[in-house]
N, C-alpha and C positions, 0 to 999 in steps of 0.2 A: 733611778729617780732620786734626785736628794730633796730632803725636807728642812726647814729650819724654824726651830723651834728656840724663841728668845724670852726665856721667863713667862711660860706660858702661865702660869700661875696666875697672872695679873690681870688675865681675863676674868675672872671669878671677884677679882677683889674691889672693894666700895670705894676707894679713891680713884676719883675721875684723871687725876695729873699723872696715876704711873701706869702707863701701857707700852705693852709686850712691841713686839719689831717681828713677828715671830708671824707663824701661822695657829690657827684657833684648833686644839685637838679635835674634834670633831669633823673638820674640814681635812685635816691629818688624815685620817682614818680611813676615807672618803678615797683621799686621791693613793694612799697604797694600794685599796681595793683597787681599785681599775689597772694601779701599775701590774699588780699580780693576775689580772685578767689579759694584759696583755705581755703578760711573760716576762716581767721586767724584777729587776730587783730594787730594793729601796733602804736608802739610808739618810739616817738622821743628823744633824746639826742640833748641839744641847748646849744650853749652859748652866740650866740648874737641875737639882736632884726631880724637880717636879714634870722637866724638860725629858728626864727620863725615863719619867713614868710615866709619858704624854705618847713619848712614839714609842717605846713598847707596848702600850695597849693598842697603839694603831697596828701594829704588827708589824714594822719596820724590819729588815734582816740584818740591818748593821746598824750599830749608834755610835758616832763617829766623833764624840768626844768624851770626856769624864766632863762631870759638872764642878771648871774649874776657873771659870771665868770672871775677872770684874763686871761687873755691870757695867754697860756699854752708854745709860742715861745717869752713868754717876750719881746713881743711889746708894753705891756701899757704903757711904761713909754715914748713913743712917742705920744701913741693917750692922756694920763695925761695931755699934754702941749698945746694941739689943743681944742678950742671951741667947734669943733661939738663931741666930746666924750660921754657924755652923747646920743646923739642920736643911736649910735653901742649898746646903751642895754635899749634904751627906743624901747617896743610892742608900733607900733603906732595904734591911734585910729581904721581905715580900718583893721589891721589885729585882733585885739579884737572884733570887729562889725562880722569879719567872723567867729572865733571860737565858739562866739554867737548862730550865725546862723545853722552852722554847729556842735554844740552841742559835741565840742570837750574837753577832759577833761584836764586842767593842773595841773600839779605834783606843790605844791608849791617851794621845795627845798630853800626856803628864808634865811637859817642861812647857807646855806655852807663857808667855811671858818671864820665863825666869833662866831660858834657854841660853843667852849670853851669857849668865854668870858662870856657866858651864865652860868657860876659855880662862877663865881666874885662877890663881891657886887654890883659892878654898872658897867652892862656888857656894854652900850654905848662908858662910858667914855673908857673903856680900847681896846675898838676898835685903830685901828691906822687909818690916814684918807686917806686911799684910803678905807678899810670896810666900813667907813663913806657916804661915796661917793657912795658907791655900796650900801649899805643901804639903802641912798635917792631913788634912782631910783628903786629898791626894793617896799619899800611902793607905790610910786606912780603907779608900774604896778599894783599892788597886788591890790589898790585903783581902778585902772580903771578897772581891768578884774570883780572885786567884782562889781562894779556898773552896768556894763552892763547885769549881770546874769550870767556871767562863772559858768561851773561847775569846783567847785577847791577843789582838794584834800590834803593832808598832805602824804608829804614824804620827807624825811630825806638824804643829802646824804654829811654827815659830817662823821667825822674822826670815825672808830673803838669805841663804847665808849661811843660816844655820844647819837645815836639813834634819835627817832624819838623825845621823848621828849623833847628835847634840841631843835626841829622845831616848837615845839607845844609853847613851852615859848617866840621862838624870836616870832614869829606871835601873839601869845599875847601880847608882846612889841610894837608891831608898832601901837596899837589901830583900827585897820581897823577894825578887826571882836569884834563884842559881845562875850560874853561869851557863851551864847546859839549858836552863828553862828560857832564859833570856835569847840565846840560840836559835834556840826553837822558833819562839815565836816570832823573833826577826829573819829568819830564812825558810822557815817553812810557811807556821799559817800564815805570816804577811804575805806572800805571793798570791797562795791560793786562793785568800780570799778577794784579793784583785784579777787573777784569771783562773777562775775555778772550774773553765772547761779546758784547762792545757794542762796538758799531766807535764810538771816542774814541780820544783822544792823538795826531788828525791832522787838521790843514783841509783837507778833501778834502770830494767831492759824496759825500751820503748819511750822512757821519758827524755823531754830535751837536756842535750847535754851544755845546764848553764851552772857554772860552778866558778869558784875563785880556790886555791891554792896560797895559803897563807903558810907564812915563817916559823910558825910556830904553834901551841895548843893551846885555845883559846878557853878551853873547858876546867884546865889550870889556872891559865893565865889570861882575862879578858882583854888587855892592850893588844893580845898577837892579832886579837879581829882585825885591826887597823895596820898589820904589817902585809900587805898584798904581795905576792910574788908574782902570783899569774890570774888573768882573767879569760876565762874563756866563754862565748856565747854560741849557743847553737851549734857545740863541734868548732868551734874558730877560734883559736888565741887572738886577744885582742893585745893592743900595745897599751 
């Protein structure tokens, strides 16, 4: 069951002209209960820090993006000019401490809109600086949720094209994660957390046999991720 929550914030606030696109946390909360009465899992759509403190209190099992979005009704260029800005998309410490606790899983989605510059020689520079901006605040969740223990996945939700790899490279950029942590969590918990009743994402006896065979050691060296030698699905080499 997915939920989407668009600056929920703005339901509480005294200006009649800025309204949310979202669903009202309360209503949130509502339809996870029933999802989890009917066996279902549920995940979130965020774009601000308050977006996700909206479905984790609904009890959400996945929040399926960092709060790193423009605003969609082209208000940033008012909160751009106000001090507290940066807080509209900083996760504060309390609600990272809960996701913790509550063993909730986040979708990284760290390169959305800035995921082409990622084809560039020097994809920072060619950022413009509001991505810059959105950047900072980027790593620094990415930094907290990683310290605390989050479990955090890799997914992608940039332009046609791009794909996931282009998530895997800015996240490599930001220096948060190892090579081996980065790894991880694009070959292991990403799977699992999309088919978490098929035993995959280990070579072990019994699990399926889906694996790639790469040219070289990516734990060294990260570009050998992207040298394929062989793919195999299910016991089958594919071409």
């Amino acid at each position: 069951m997915k939920l989407v929550f668009v600056f929920s914030e703005l339901y509480v606030s005294g200006d009649a002209g800025q309204k949310s696109l979202g669903l009202r946390p309360e209503i949130a909360k509502e339809i996870v209960r029933r999802a989890k009465l009917a066996g279902l899992r549920s995940g979130a759509h965020i774009e601000s820090a308050e977006d996700f403190h909206n479905a984790v209190e609904a009890g959400v099992d996945v929040v399926m993006h960092l709060p790193s979005f423009p605003d969609p009704l082209d208000r940033e260029a008012a909160y751009l000019n106000k001090s507290n800005w940066e807080e509209r998309y900083t996760i504060s410490a309390a609600d990272i401490q809960l996701v913790a606790e509550r063993k909730v899983t986040v979708v990284t989605t760290a390169a959305s809109g800035s995921a082409e510059n990622f084809e560039k020689p020097n994809p920072v520079a060619a950022m413009n600086e509001n991505e810059k901006r959105f950047r900072k605040i980027t790593i620094q969740n990415l930094r907290h949720l990683k310290d605390a223990g989050v479990k955090l996945a890799v997914g992608s939700d940039t332009m046609p094209g791009a794909g996931v790899l282009a998530e895997v490279e800015f996240l490599k950029d930001t220096e948060v994660f190892s090579n081996l942590e980065l790894l991880k969590m694009w070959s292991g918990t990403t799977p699992k957390v999309i088919f978490p009743q098929r035993k995959i994402a280990a070579l072990d006896d019994g699990y399926e046999a889906n694996f790639l065979v790469l040219e070289g050691n990516p734990i060294q060296d990260f570009s050998w991720a992207k040298r394929i030698r062989m793919r195999v699905k299910q016991g089958n080499p594919l071409k």
